[in-house]
Backbone bond lengths (Angstrom), bond angles and torsions (degrees), N, CA, C in turn:
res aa  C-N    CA-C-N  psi(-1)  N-CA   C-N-CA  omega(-1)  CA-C   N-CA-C  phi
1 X - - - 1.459 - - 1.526 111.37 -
2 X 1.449 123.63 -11.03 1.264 138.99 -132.91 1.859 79.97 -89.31
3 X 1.847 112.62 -38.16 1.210 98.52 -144.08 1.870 86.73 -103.74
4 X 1.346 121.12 21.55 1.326 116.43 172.84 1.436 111.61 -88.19
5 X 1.399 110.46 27.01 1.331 120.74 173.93 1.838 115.63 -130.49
6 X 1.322 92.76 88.57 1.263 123.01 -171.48 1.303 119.42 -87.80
7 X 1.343 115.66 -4.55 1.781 107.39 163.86 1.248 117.97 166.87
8 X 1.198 142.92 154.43 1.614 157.23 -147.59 1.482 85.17 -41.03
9 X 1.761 121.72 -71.44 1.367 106.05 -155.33 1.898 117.51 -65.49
10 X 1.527 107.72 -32.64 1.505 111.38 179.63 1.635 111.95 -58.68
11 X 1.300 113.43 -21.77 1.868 114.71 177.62 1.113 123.25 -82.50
12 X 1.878 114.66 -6.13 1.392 113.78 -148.42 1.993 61.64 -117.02
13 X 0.840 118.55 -76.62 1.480 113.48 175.05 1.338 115.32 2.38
14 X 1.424 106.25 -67.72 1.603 121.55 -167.21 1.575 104.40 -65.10
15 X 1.487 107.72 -50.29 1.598 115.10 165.79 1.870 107.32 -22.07
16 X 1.536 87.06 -87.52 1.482 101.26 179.19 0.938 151.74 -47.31
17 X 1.434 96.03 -14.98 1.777 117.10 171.64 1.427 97.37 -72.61
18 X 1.632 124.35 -62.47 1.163 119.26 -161.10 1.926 113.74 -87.45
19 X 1.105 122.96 -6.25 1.449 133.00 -175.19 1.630 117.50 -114.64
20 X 1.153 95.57 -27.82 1.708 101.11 162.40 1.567 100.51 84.51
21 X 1.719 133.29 45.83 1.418 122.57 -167.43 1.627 105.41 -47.91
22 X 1.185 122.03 174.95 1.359 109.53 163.09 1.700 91.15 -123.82
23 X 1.485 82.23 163.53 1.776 98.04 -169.34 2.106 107.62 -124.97
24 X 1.192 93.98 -161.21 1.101 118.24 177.83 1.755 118.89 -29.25
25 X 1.307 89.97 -43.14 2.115 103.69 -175.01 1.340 101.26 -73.67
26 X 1.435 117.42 -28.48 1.652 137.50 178.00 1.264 131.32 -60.55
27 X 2.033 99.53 -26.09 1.180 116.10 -148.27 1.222 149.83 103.16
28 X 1.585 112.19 -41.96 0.785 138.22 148.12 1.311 148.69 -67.28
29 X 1.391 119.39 134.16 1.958 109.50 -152.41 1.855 113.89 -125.47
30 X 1.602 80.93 12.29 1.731 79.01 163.72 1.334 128.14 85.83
31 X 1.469 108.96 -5.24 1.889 119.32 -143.25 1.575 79.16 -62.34
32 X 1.769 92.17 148.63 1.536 114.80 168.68 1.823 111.69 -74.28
33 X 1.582 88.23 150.20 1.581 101.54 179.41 1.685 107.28 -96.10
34 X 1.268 96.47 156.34 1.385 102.71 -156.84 1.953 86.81 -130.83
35 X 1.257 104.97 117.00 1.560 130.84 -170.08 1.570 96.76 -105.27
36 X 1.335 134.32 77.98 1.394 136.04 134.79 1.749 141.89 1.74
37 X 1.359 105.04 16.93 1.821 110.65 -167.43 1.472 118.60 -42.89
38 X 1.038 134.65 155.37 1.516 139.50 169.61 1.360 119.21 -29.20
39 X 0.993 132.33 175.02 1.461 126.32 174.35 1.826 121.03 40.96
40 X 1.168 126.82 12.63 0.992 129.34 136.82 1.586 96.01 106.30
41 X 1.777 96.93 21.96 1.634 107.30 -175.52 1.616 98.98 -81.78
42 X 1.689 103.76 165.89 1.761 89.34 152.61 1.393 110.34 -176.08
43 X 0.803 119.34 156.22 1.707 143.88 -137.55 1.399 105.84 -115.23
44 X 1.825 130.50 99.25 0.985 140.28 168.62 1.636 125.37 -73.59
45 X 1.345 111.23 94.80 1.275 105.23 162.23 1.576 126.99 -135.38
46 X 0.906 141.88 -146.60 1.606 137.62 -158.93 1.418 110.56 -159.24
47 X 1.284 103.29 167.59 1.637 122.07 -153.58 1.780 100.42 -106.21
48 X 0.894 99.11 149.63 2.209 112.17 164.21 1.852 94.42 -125.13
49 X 1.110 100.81 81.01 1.431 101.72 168.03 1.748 99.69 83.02
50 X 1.183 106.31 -160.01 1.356 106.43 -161.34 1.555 119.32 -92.68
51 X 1.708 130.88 -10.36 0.981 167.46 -54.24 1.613 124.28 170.86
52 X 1.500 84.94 -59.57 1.799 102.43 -164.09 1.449 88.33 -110.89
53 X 1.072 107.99 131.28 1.568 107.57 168.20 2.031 104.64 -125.34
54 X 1.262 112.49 150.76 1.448 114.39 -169.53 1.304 103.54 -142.38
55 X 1.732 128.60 140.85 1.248 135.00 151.29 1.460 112.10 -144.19
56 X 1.100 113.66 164.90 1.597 141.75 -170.50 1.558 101.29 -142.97
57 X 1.489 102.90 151.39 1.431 108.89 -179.10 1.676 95.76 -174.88
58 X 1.004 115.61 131.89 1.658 117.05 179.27 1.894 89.17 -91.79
59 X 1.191 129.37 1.46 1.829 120.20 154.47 1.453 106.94 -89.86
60 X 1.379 105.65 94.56 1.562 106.16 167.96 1.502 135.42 -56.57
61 X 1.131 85.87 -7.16 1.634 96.67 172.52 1.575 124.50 -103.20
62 X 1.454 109.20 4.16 1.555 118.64 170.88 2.013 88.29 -101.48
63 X 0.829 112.92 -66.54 2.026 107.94 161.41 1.724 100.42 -2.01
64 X 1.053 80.67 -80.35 2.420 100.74 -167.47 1.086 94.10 -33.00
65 X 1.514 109.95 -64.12 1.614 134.73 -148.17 1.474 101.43 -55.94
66 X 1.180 131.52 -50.23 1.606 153.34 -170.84 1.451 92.43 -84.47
67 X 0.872 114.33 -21.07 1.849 98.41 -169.60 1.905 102.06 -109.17
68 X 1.128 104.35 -11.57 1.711 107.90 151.78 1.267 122.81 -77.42
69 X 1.752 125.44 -29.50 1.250 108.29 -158.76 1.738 77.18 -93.56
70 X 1.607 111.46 -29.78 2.124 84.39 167.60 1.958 129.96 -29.79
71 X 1.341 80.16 -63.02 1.372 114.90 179.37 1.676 104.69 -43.12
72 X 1.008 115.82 -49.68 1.460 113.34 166.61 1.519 128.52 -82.26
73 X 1.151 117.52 37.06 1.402 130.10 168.79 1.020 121.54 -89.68
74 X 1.458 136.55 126.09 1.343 167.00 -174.25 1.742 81.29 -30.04
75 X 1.462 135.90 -67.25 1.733 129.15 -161.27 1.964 92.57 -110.86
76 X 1.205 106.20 166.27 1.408 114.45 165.83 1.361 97.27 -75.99
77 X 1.905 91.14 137.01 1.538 113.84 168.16 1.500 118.93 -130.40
78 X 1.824 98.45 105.69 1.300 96.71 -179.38 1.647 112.67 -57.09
79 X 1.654 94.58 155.23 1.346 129.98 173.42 1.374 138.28 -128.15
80 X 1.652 121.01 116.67 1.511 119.13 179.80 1.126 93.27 -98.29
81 X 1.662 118.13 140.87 1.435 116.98 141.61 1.433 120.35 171.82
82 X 1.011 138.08 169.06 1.289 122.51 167.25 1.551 123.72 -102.69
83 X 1.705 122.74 -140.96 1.208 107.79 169.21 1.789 130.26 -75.05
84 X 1.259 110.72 -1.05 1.020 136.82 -175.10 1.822 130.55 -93.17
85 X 0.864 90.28 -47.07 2.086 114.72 172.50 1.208 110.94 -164.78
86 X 1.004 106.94 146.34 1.496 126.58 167.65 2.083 112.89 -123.21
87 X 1.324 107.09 151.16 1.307 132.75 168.31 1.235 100.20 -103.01
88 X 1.712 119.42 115.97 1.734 119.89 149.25 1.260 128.48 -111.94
89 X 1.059 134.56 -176.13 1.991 131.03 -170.78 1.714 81.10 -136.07
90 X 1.688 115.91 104.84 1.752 91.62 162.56 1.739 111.82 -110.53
91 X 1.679 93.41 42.52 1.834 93.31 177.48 1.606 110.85 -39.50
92 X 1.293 97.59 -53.68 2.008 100.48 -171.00 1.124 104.63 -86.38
93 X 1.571 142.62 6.59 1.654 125.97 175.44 1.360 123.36 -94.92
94 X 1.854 96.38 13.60 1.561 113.10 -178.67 1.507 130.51 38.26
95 X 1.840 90.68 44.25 1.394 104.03 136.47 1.768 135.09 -75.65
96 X 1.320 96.14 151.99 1.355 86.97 -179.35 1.772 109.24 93.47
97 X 1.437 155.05 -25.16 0.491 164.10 -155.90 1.660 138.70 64.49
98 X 1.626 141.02 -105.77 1.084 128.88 -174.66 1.636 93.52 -110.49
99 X 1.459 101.58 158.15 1.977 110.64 140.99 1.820 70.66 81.93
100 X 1.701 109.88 166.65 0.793 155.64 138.00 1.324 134.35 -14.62
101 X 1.208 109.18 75.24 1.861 120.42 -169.10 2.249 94.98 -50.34
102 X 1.840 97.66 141.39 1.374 110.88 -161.22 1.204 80.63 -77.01
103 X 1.505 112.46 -47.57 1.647 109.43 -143.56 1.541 109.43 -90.21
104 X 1.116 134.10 96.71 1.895 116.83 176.38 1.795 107.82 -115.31
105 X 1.360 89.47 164.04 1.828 103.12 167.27 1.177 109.76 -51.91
106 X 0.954 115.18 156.18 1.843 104.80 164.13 1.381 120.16 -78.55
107 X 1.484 110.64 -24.81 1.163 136.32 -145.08 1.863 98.48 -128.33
108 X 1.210 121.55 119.15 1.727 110.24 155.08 1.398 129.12 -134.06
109 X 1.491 121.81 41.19 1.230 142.48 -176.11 0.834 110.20 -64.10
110 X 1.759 143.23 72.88 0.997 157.78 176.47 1.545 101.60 -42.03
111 X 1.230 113.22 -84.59 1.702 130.37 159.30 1.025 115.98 -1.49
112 X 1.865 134.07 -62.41 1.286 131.46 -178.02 1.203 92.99 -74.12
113 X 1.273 146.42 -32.17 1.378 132.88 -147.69 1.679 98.70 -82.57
114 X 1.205 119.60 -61.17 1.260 140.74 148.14 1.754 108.01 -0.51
115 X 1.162 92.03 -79.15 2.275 116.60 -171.42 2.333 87.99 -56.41
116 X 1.497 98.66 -57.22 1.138 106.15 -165.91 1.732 129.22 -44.56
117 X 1.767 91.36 -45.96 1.553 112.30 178.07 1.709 118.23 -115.56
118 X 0.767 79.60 14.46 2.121 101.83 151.99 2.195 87.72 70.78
119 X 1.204 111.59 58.19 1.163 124.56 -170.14 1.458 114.28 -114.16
120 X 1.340 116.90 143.95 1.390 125.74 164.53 1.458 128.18 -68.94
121 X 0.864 157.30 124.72 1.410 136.30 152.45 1.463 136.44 -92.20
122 X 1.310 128.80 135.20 1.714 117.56 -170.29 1.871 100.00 -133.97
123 X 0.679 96.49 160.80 1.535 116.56 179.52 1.748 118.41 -129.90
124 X 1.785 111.90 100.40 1.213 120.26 -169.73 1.367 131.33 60.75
C-alpha cells in the first residue's frame, strides 16, 4: 500500500482522510512547509493544521535530509514514513511558537497511519 502513494497531493489526501486536517472553512489555508536541506536544496511539503507537517519526494535523499533536520529538534519528533515521504507531529519541537496552536487535526494517530500505509515509525 506503501507505494499507492504517488505524490505530495495523494499523501496529504491519505493524511486527511484519516486525521481530519482542517482547511479553509476552519481558517486555515494549508500553506506549504518549506524543509531547508544542505546545499541550499529544499523540500516542499505541507501542513494538516499547525502540527503535522508532510513531504514526499521521489529524491530520497531530500526525504533523509528533512528527516535529519527533524531529528535535530530541541524534543523528539515522531515520524511515519518510508523512503519516499514521511508524516511528522512537531507539537513539542516548538515550532510555531508559544501557547496553543488554533488550528489542529482532529485526529493524530501516527500508529494507524503507520500499520495503515505500510509505514515505519521513529521517534527523534
Amino acid at each position: 500500500m506503501a507505494d499507492s502513494v504517488g505524490s505530495l497531493d495523494e499523501l496529504f489526501e491519505a493524511v486527511d482522510e484519516r486525521f481530519d486536517c482542517p482547511g479553509p472553512s476552519d481558517g486555515f489555508f494549508g500553506e506549504d512547509h518549506f524543509f531547508m536541506i544542505e546545499d541550499g536544496q529544499q523540500l516542499v511539503g505541507r501542513k494538516c493544521g499547525e502540527t503535522i507537517v508532510l513531504a514526499w519526494s521521489e529524491d530520497e535523499s531530500l526525504i533523509q535530509g528533512a528527516r535529519e533536520l527533524l531529528n535535530s529538534a530541541i524534543a523528539p519528533v515522531p515520524v511515519v514514513g518510508t523512503a519516499g515521504w514521511f508524516v511528522a507531529d512537531v507539537a513539542e519541537a516548538g515550532e510555531g511558537g508559544t501557547g496553543a496552536p488554533e488550528h489542529q487535526a482532529t485526529a493524530k494517530d501516527l500508529d494507524r497511519l503507520a500499520t495503515e500505509l505500510g509505514a515505519d515509525i521513529t521517534e527523534g
